[in-house]
N, CA, C and O of each residue as an XYZ file, in Angstrom:
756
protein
N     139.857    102.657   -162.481
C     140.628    103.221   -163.562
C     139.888    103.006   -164.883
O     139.454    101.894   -165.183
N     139.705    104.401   -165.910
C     139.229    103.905   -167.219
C     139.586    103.412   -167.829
O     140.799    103.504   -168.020
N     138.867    102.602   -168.522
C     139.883    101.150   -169.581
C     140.143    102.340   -170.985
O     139.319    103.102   -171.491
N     141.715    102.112   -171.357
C     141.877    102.487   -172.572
C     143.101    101.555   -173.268
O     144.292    101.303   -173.089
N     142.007    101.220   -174.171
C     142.758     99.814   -174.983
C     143.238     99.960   -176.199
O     142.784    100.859   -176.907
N     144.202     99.140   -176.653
C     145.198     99.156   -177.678
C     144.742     97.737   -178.344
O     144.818     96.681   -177.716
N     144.240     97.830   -179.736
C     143.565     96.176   -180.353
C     144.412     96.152   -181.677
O     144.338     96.830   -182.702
N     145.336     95.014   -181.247
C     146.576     94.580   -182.242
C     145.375     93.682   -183.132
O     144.343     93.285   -182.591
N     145.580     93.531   -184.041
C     144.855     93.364   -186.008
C     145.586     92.649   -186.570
O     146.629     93.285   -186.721
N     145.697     91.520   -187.055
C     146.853     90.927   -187.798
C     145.804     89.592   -188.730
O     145.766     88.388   -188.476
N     145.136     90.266   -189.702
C     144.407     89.188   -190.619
C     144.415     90.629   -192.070
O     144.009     91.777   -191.886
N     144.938     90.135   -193.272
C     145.112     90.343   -194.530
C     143.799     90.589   -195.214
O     143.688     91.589   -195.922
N     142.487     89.504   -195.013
C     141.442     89.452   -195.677
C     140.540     90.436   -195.058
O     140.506     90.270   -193.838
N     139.825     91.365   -195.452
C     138.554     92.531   -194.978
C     137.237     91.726   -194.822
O     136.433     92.373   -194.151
N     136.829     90.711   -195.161
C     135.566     89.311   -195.077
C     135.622     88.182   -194.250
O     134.702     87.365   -194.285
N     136.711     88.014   -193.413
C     137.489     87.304   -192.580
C     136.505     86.875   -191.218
O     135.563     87.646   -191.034
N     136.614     85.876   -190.375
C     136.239     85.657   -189.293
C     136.740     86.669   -188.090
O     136.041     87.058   -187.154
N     138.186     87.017   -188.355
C     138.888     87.876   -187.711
C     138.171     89.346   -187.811
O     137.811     90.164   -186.964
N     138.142     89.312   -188.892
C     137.249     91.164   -189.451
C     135.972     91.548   -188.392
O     135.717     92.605   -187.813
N     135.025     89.746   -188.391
C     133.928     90.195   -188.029
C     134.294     90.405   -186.459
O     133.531     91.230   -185.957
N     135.235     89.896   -185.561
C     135.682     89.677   -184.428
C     135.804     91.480   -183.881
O     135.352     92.011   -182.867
N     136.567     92.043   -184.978
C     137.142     93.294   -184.870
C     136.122     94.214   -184.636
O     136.034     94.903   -183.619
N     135.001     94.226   -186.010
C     133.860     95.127   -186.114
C     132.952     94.919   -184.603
O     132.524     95.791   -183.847
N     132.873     93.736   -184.524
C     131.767     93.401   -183.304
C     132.612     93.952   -181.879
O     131.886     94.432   -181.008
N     133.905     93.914   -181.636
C     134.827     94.520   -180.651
C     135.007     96.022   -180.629
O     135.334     96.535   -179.559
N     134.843     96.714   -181.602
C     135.211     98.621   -181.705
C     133.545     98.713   -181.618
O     133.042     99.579   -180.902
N     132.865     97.958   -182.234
C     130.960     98.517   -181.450
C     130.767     98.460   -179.881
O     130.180     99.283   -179.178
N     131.527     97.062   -179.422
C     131.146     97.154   -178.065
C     131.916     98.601   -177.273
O     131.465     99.284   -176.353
N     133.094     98.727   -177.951
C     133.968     99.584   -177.141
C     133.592    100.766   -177.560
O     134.265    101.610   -176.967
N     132.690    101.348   -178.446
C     132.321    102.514   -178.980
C     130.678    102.794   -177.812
O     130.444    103.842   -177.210
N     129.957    101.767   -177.795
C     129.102    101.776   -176.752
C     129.111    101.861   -175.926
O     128.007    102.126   -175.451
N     130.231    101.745   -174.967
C     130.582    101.678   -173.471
C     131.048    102.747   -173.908
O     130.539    103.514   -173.091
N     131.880    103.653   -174.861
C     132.548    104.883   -174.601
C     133.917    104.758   -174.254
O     134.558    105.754   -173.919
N     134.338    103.825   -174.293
C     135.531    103.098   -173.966
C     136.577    103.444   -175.147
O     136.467    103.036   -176.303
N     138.068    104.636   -174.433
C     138.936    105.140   -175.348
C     139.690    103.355   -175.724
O     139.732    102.325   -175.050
N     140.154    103.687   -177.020
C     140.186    102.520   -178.004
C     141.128    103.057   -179.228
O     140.830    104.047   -179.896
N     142.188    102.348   -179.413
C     142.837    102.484   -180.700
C     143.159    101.175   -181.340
O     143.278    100.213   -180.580
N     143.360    100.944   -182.946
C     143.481     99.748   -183.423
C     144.745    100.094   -184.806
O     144.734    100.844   -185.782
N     145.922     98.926   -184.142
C     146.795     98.900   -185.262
C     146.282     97.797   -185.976
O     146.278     96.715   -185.387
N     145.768     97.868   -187.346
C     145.789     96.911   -188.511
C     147.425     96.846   -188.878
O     147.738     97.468   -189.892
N     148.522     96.141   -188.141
C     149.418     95.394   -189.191
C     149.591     95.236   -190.756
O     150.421     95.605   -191.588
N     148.402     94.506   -190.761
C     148.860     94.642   -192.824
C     148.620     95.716   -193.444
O     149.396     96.179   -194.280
N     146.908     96.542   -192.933
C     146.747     98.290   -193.509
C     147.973     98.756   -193.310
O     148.489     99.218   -194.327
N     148.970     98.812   -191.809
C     149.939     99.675   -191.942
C     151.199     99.591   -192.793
O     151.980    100.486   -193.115
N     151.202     98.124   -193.113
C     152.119     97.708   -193.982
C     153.180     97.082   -192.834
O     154.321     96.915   -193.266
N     153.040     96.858   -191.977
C     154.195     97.345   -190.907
C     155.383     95.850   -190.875
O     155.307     94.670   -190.534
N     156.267     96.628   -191.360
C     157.440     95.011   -191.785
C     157.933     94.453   -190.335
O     158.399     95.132   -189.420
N     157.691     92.911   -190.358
C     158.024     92.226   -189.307
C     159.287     92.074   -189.054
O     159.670     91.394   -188.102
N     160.134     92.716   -189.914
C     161.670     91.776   -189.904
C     162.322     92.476   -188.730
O     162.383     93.702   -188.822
N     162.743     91.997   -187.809
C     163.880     92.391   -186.494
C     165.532     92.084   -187.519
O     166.152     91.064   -187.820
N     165.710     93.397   -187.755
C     167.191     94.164   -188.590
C     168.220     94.279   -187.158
O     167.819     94.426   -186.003
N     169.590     94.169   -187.602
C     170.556     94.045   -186.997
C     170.512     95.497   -185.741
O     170.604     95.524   -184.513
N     170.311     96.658   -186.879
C     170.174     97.373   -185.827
C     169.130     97.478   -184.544
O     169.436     97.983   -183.464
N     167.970     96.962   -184.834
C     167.526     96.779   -183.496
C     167.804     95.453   -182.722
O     167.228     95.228   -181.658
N     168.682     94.590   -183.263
C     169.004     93.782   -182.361
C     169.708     94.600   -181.412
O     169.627     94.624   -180.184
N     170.261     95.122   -182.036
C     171.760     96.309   -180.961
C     171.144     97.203   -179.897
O     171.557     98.017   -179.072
N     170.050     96.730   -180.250
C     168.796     98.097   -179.451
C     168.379     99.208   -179.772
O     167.543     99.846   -179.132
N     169.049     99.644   -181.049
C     168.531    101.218   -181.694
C     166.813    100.508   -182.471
O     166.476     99.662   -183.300
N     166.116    101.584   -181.481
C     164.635    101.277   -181.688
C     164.577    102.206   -182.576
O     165.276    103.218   -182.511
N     163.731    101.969   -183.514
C     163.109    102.861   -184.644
C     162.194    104.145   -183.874
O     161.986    104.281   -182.668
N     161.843    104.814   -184.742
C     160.809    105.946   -184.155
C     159.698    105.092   -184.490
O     158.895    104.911   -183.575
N     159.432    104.444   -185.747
C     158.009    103.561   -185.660
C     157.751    102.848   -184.502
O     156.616    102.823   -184.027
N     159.057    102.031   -183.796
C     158.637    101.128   -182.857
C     158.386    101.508   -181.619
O     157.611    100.959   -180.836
N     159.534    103.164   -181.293
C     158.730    103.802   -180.397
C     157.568    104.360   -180.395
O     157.132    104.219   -179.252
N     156.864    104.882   -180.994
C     155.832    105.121   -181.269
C     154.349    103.876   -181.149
O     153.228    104.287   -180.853
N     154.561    102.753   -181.364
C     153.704    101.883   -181.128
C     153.955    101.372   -179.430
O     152.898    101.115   -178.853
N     155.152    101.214   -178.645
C     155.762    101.192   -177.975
C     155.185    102.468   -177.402
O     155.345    102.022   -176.266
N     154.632    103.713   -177.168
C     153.913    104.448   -176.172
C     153.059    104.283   -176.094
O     152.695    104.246   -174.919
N     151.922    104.028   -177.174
C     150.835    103.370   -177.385
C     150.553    102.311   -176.337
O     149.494    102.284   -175.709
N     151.645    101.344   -176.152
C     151.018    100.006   -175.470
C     151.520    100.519   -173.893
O     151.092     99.873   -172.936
N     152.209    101.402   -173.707
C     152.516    102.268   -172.517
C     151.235    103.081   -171.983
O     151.104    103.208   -170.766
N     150.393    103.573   -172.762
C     149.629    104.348   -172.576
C     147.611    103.591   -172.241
O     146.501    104.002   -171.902
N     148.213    102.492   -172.589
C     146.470    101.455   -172.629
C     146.837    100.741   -171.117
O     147.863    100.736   -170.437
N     145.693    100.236   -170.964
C     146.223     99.353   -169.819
C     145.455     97.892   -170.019
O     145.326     97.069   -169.113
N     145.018     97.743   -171.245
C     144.436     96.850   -171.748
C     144.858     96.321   -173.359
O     145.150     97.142   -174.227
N     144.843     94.862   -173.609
C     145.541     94.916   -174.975
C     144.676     94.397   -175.775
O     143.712     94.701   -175.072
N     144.255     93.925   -176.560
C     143.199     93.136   -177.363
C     144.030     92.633   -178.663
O     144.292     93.438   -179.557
N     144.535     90.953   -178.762
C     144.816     90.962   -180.113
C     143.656     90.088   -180.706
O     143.018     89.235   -180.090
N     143.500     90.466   -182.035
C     142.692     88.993   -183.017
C     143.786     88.568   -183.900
O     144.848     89.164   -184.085
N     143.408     87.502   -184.402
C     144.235     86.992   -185.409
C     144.135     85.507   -185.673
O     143.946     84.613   -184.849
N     144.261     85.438   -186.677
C     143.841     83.243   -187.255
C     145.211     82.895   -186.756
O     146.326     83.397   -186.614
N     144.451     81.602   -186.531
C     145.654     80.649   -186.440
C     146.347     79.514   -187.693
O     145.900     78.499   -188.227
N     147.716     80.317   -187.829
C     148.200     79.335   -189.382
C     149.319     78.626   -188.774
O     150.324     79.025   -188.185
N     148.904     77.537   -189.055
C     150.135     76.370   -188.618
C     150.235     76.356   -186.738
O     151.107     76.557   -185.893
N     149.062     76.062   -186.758
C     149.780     76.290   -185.065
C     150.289     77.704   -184.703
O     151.202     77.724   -183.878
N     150.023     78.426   -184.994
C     150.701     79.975   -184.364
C     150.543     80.672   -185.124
O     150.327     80.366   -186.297
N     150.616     82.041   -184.592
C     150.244     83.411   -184.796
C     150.756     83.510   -186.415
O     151.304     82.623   -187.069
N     150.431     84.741   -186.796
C     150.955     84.905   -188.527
C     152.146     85.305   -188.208
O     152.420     85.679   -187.068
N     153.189     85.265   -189.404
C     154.449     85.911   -189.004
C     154.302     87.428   -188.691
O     154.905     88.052   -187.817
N     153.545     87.816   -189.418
C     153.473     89.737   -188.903
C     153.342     89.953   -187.771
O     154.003     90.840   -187.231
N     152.495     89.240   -187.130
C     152.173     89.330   -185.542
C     153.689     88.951   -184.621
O     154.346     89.569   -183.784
N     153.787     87.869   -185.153
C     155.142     87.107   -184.467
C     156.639     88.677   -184.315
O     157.332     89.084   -183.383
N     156.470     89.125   -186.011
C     157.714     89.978   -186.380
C     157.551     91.651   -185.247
O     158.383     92.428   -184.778
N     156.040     91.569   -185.208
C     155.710     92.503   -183.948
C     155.968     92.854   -182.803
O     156.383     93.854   -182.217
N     155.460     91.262   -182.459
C     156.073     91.198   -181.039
C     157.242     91.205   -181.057
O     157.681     91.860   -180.112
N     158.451     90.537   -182.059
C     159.887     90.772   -182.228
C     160.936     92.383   -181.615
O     161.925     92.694   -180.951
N     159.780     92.980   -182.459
C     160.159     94.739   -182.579
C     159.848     95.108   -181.623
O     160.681     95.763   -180.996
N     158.577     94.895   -181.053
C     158.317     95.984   -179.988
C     158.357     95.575   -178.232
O     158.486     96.235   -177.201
N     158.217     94.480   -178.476
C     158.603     93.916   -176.740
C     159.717     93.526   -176.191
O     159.990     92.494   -175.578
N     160.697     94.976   -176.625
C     162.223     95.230   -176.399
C     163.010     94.786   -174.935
O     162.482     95.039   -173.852
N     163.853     94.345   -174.999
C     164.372     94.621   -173.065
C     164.596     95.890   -173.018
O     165.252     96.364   -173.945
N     164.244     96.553   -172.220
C     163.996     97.599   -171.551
C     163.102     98.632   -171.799
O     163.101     99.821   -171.481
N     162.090     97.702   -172.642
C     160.609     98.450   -172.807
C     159.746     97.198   -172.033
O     158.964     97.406   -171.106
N     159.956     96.269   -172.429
C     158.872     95.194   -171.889
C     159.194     94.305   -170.873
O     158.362     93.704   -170.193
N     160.828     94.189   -170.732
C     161.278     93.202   -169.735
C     162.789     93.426   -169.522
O     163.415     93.653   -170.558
N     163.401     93.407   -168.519
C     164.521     93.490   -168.121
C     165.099     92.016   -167.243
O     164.332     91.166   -166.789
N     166.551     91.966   -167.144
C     166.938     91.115   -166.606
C     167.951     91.788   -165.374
O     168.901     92.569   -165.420
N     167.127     90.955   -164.064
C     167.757     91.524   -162.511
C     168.582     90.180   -162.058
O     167.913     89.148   -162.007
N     169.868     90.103   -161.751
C     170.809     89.224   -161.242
C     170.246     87.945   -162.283
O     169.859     86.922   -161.717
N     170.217     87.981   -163.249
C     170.247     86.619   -164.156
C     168.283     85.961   -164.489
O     167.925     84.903   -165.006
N     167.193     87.429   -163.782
C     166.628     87.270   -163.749
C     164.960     87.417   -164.462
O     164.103     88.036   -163.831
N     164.756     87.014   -165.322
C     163.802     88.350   -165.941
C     162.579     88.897   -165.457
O     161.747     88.014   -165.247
N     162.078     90.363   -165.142
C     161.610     90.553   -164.509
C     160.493     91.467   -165.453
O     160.871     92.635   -165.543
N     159.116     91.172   -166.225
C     158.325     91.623   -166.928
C     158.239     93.641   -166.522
O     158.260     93.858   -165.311
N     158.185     94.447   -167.086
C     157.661     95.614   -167.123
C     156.485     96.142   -167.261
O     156.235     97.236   -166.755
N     155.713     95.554   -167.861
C     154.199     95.979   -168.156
C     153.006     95.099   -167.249
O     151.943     94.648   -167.677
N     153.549     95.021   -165.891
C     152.597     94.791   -165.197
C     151.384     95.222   -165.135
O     150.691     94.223   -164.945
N     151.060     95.678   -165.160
C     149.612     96.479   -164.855
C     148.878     96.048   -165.891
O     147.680     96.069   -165.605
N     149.079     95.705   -166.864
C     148.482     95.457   -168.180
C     147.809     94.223   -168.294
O     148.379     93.260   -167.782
N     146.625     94.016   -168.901
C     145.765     92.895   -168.970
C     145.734     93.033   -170.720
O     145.776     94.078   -171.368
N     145.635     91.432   -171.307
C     145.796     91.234   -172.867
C     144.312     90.181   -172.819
O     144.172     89.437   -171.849
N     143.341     90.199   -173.849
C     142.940     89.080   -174.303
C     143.186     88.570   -175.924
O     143.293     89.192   -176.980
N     143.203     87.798   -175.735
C     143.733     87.079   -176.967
C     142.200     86.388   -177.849
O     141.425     85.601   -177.306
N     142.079     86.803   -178.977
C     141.044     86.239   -179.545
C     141.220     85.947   -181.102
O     141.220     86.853   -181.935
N     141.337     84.886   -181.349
C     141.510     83.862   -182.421
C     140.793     83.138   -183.233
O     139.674     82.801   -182.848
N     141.324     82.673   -184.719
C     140.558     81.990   -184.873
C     141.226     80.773   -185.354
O     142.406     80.590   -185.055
N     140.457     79.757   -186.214
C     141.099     78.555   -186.267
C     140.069     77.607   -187.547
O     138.938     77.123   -187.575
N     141.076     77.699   -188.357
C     140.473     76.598   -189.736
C     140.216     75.067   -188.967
O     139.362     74.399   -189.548
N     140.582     74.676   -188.238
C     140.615     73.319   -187.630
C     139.276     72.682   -187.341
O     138.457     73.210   -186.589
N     139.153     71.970   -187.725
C     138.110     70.923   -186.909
C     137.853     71.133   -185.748
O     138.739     71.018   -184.901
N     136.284     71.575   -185.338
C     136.647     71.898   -183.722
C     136.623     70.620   -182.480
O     135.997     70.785   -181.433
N     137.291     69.523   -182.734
C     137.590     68.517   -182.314
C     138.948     68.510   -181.937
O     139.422     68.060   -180.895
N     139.443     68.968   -182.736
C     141.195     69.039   -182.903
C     141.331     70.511   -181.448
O     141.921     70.670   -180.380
N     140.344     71.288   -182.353
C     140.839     72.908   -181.321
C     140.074     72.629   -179.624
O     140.053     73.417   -178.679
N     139.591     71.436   -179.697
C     139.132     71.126   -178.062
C     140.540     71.018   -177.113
O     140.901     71.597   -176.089
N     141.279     69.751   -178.170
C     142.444     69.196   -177.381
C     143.800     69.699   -177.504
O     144.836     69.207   -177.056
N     143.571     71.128   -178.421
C     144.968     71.981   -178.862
C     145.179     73.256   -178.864
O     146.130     73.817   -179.409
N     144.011     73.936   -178.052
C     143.411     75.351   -178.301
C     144.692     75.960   -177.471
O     145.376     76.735   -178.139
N     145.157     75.716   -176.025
C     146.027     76.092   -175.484
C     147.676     76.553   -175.778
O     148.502     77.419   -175.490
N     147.487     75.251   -176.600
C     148.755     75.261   -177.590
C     149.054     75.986   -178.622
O     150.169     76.070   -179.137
N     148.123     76.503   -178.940
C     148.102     77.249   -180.088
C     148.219     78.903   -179.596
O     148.991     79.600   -180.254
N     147.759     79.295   -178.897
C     148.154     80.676   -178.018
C     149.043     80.539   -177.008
O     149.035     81.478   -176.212
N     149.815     79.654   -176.788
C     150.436     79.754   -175.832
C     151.894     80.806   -175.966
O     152.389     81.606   -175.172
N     152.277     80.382   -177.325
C     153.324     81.216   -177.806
C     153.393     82.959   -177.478
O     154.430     83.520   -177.124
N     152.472     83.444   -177.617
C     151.561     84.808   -177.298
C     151.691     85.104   -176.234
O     152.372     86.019   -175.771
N     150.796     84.065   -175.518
C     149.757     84.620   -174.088
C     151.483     84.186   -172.798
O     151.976     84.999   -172.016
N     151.921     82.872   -173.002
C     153.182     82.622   -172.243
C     154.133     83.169   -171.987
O     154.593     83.682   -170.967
N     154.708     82.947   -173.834
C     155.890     82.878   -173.663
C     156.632     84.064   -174.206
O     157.856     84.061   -174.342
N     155.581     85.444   -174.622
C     155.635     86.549   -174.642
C     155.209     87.488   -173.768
O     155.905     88.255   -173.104
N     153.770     87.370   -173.807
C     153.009     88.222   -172.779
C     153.006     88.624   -171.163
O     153.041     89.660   -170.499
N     152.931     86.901   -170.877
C     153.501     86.328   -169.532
C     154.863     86.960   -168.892
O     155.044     87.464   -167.784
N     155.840     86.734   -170.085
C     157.129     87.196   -169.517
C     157.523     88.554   -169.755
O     158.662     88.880   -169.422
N     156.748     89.405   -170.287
C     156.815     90.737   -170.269
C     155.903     91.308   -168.802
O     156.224     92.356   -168.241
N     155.014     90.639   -168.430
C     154.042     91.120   -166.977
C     152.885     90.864   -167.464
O     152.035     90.698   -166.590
N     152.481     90.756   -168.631
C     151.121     91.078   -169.000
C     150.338     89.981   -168.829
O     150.776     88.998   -169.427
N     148.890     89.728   -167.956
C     148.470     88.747   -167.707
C     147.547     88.924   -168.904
O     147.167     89.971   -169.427
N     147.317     87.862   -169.167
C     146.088     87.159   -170.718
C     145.524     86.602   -170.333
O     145.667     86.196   -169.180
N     144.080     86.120   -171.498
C     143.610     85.348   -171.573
C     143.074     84.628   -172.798
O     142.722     85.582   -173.491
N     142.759     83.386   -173.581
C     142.716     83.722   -174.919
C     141.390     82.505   -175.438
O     141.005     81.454   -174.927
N     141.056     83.112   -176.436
C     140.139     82.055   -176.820
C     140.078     81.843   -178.568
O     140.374     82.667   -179.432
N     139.682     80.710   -178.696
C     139.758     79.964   -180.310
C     138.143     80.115   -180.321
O     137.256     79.819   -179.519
N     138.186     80.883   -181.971
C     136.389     80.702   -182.322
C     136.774     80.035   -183.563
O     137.787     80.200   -184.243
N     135.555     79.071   -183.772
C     135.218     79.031   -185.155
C     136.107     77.517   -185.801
O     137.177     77.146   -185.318
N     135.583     76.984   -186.660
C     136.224     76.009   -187.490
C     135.451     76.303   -189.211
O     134.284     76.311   -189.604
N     136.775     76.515   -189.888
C     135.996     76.484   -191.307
C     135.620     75.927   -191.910
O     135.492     76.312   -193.073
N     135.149     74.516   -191.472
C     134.244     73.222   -191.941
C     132.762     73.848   -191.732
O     131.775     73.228   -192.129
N     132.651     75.140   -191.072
C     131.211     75.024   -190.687
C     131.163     76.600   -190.516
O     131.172     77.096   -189.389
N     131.114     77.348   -191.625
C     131.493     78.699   -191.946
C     130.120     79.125   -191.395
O     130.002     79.456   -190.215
N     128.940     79.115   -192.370
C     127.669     79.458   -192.091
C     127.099     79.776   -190.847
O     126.531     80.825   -190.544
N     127.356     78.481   -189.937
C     126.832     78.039   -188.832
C     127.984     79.486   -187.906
O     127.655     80.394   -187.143
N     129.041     79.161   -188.342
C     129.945     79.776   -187.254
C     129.694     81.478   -187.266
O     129.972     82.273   -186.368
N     129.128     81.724   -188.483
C     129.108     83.569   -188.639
C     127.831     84.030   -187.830
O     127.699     85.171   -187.385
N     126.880     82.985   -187.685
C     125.971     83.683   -186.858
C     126.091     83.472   -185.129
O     125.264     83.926   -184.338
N     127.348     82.658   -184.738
C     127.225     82.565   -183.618
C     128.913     83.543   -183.503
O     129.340     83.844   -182.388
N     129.477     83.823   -184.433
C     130.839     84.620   -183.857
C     130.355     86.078   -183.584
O     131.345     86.703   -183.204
N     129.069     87.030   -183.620
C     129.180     88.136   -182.848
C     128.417     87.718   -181.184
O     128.452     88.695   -180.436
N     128.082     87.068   -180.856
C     127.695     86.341   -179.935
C     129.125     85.930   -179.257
O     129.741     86.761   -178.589
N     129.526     84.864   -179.423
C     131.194     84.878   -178.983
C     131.733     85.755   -178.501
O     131.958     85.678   -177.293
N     132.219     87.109   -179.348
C     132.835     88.137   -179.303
C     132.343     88.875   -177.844
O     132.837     88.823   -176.718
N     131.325     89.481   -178.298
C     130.220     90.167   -177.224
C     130.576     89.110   -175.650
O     130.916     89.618   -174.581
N     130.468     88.217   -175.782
C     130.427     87.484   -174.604
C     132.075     87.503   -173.924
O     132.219     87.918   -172.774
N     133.104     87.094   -174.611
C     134.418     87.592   -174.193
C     134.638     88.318   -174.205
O     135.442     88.590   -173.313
N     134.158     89.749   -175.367
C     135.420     90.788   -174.852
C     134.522     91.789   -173.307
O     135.036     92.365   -172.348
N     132.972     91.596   -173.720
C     132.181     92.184   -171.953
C     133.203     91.202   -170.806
O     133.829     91.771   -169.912
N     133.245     89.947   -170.959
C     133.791     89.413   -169.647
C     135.387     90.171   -169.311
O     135.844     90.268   -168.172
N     136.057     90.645   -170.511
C     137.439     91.333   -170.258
C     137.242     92.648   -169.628
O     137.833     93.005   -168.608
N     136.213     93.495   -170.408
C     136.167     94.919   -169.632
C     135.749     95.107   -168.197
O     135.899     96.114   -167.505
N     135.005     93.553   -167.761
C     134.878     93.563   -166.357
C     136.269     93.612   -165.828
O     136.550     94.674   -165.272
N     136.960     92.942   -165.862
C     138.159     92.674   -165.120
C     139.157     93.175   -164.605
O     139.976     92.463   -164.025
């Protein structure tokens, strides 16, 4: 099956560790020929807040609309820093909106049962931390994502922490290297 991927964006700054993650990810996928779309979150402006009415379940046309999108890839790609231990709120308010019950997961006899099986996510991050700290916490820090979202919608992940900003210099010439090396190991898969 041809890979056609959907690469969720959720970093504010255009000079970013995340940026370079992105640029070095749409070259590889532009080289392979590999169909590819990318929501930038903050370019779109796209408000995180989960409003009463979609608690009730009236989905927006925006959210359907991103919501065919992730219907239509069979691959997901997010980037994004890590603040405070976890994802940015935009990302968080995202997943809020769009990984609806009865778009992403349903419940059978008390049970929940993911919808988007077929779907493979990698998760690629980054992290101001000491990379001492992100040895013994890297898991923890995507888990929110890759678990206790992704997981329970069907979608199997995988995720990785680049970078510590104690050591910017050093880290920019080895993060398209990084990149290249995880996201080729995803398109195998």
């Amino acid at each position: 099956m041809k890979s056609k991927i959907l690469i969720v964006y959720s970093h504010p700054d255009k000079e970013s560790y995340n940026k370079e993650i992105l640029t070095k990810t749409t070259e590889i996928l532009k080289k392979q020929k590999i169909d590819y779309q990318v929501l930038d979150l903050y370019k779109m402006k796209f408000n995180p807040i989960l409003g009463k009415e979609e608690l009730n379940r009236e989905t927006s046309n925006e959210i359907k609309k991103i919501q065919e999108k992730i219907k239509e890839s069979n691959k997901l790609i997010f980037i994004y820093p890590i603040w405070w231990g976890t994802m940015p709120a935009i990302l968080k308010g995202f997943c809020d909106r769009v990984f609806t019950p009865g778009f992403a997961y349903k419940y059978v006899n008390s049970i929940p049962r993911g919808l988007l099986k077929n779907k493979k996510a990698l998760v690629l991050t980054t992290s101001g931390a000491p990379k001492i700290y992100n040895l013994f916490t890297c898991n923890k820090f995507t888990k929110g994502l890759t678990k206790n979202i992704l997981s329970f919608c069907g979608i199997a992940s995988s995720s990785y922490i680049f970078g510590s900003a104690l050591n910017i210099e050093k880290d920019k010439l080895n993060i398209q290297k990084f990149t290249e090396k995880k996201v080729n190991k995803f398109l195998r898969k």
